[in-house]
C-alpha positions in Angstrom: -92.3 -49.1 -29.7 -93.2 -52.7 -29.2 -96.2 -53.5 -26.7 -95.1 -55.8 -24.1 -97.2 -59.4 -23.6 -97.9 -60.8 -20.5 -95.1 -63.3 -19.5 -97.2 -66.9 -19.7 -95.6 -68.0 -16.4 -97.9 -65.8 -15.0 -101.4 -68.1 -15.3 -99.1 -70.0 -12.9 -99.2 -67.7 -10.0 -102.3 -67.9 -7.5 -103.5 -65.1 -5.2 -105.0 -66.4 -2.8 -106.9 -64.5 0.3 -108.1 -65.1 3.1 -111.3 -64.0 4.9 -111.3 -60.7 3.8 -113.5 -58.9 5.2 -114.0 -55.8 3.3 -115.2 -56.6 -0.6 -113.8 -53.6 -1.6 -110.6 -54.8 -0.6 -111.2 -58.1 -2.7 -111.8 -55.3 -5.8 -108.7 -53.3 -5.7 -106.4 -56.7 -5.2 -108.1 -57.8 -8.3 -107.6 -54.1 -9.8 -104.1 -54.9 -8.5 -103.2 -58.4 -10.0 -104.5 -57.1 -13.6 -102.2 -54.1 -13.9 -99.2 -56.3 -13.5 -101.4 -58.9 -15.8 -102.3 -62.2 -13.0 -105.8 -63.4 -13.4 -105.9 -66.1 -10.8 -107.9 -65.0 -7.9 -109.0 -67.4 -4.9 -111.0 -66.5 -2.3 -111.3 -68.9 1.2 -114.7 -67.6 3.1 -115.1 -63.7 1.7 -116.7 -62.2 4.4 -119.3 -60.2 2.0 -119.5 -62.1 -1.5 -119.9 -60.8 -4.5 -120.8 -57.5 -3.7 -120.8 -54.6 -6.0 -118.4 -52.8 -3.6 -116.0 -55.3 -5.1 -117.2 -54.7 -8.9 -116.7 -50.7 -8.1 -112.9 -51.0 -6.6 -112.0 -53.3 -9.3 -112.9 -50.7 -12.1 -111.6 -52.3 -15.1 -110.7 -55.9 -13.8 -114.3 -57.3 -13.0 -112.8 -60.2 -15.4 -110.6 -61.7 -12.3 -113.7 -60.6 -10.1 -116.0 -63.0 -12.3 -113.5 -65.6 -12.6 -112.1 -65.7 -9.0 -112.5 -69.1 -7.5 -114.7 -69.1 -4.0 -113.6 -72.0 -1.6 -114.5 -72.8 1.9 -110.5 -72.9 3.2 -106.9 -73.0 2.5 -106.7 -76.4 1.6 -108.8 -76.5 -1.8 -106.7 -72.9 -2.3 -103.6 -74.2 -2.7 -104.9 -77.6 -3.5 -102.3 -79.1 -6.7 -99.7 -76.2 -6.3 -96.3 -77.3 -5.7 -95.4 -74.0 -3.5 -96.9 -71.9 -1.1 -95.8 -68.2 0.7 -98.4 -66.9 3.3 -97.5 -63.2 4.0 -97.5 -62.0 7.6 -96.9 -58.1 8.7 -95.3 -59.2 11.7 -91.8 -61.8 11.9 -92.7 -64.6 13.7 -90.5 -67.1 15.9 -90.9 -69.6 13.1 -88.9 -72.5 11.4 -90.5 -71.6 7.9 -87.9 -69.7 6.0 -88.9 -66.0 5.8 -88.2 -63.9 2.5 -88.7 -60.4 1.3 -90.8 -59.8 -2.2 -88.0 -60.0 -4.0 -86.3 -62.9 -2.8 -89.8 -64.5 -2.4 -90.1 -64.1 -6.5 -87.2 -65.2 -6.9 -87.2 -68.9 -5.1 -90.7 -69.3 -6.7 -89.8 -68.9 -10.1 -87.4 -71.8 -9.7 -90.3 -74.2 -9.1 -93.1 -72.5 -11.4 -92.4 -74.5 -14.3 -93.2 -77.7 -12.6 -96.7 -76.0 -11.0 -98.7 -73.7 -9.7 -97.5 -71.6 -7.4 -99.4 -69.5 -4.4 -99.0 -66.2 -2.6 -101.3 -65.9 0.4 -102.8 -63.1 2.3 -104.5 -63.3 5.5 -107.6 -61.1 7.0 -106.6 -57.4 7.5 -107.1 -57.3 10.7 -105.1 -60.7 12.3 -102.9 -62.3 9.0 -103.1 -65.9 9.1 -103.0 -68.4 11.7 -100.4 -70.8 12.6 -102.6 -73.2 11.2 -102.6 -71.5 7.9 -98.9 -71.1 7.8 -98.2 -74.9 8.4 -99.6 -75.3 4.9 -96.6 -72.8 3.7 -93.3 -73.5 2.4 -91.9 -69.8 3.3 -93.2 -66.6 5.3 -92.9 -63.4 2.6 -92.5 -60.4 4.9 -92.5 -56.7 2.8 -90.6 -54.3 4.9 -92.0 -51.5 5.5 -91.7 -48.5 7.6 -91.7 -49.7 11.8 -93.4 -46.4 12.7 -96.4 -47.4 10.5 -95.9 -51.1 9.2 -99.5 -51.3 8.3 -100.1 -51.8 4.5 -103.2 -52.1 2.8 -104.4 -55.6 1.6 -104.4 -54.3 -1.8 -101.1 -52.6 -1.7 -99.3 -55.5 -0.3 -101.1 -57.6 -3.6 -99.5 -54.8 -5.8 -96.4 -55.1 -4.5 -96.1 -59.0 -5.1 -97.6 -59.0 -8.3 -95.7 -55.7 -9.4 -92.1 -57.9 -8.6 -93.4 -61.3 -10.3 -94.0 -59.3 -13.4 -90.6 -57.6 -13.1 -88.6 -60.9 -12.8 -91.1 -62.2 -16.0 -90.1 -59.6 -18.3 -86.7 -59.7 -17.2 -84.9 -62.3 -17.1 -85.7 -65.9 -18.5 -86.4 -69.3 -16.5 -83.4 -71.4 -16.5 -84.9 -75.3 -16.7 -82.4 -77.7 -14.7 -80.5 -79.8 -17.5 -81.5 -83.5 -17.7 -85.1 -85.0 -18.1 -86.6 -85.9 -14.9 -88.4 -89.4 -13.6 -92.2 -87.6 -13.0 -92.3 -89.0 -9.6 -88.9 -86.4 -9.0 -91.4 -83.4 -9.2 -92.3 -81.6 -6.7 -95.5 -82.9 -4.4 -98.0 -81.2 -4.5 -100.3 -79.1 -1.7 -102.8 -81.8 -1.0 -99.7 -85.0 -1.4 -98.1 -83.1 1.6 -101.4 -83.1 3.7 -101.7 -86.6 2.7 -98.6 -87.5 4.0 -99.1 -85.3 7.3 -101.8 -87.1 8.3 -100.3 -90.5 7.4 -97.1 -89.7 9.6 -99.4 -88.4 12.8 -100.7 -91.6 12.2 -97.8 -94.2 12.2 -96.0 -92.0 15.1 -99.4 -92.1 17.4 -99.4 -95.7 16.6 -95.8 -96.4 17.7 -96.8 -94.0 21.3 -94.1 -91.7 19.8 -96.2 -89.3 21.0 -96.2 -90.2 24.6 -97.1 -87.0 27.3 -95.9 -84.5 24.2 -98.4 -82.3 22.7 -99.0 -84.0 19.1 -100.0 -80.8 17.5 -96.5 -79.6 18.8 -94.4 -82.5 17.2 -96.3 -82.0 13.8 -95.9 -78.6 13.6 -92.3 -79.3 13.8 -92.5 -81.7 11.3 -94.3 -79.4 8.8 -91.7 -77.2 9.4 -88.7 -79.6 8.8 -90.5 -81.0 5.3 -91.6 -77.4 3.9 -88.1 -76.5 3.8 -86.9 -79.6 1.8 -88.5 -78.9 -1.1 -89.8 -83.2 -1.2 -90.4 -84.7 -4.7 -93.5 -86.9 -5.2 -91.2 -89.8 -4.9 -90.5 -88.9 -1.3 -93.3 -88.3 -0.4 -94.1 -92.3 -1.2 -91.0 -93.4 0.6 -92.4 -91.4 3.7 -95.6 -92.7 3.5 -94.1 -96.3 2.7 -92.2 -96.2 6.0 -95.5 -95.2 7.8 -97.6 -98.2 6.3 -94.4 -100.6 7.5 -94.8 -98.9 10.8 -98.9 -99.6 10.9 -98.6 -103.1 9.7 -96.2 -104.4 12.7 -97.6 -105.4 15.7 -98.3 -102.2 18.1 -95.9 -102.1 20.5 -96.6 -102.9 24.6 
């Protein structure tokens, strides 16, 4: 019997949480991640880090523990990847698009070869904010049981990582035929904040805003673009329109 190797598309995928605040939790993900053979760990503001209750739930995986990247938020997280699912226990009354594990995998793979690629989990106790999720292209929900729909951090990273490895060893990444302009990929994490706080700009410069709650309007926004899958190349027509919009005279 052959031994299987780790798919390569996996040094594409990110894990990336949030706040924990048990390191023995940050352990067993990493334990997690190495069994289904993902290495890339990020951690935004551990609450207790490194700690050896990390080093002794991660058994044999201290390798991810010692190479995990520590940031201080989302933002350098996800920094350069081309798409982003934050995970949330609970269904929210959202415009992001919200997936199951599988089907999460699934729409992710289509974009990996272009990028990296994040899954994000929030602090055990609260998930992420609606702040957090605005940086998300899709909410990735794992159904579980409604009499006791609380899974363990690490669990829920097993899960994820367990069905990325599936689809790896599986099936084979179809490329889409024809050679692509580079500015037709897809923009990245930190071209998308860019271009948020570009927009705000112009639209608070035209008084588009007016009596309306900004923070409203924008989230609305995020929503609209996260789902539209923009290319580098729209991303400059966007923020070509807002510099249009900045250089005319402000309006009376």
């Amino acid at each position: 019997m052959t031994q299987q190797t780790n798919p390569p598309q996996l040094n594409n995928i990110r894990i990336v949480l949030v706040n924990t605040s048990h390191p023995g939790n940050i352990g067993a993900a990493a334990r997690a991640m190495k069994n289904m053979g993902l290495s890339r760990l990020y951690l935004v503001e551990p609450k207790s880090y490194p700690s050896m209750d990390a080093v002794y739930r991660a058994v044999g995986a201290v390798d991810v523990l010692d190479n995990a990247v520590v940031v201080k938020d989302l933002n350098e997280a996800v920094s350069g990847c081309v798409w982003v699912a934050g995970t949330s226990a609970r269904l929210r009354t959202i415009e992001w698009p919200i997936l199951e594990p599988r089907e999460c995998v699934q729409t992710s793979l289509e974009k990996i070869e272009q990028g990296d690629i994040a899954i994000v989990f929030g602090r055990e106790n609260s998930g992420l904010t609606n702040d957090e999720m605005e940086k998300c292209n899709a909410l990735l929900h794992i159904p579980t049981n409604p009499d006791f729909s609380s899974l363990n951090l690490a669990a829920a990273v097993q899960v994820v990582c367990y069905e990325y490895r599936l689809a790896l060893m599986n099936i084979k990444i179809t490329k889409k035929k024809g050679s692509k302009h580079r500015y037709d990929a897809l923009a990245q994490s930190n071209q998308m904040d860019g271009m948020y706080d570009h927009l705000h700009d112009a639209l608070d410069y035209l008084g588009f805003f007016g009596a309306n709650n900004s923070d409203v309007v924008m989230h609305r926004l995020k929503g609209l673009f996260n789902r539209a899958d923009v290319t580098q190349r729209e991303v400059s027509i966007v923020r070509g329109i807002c510099s249009a919009i900045q250089d005319k005279k402000r309006p009376r």
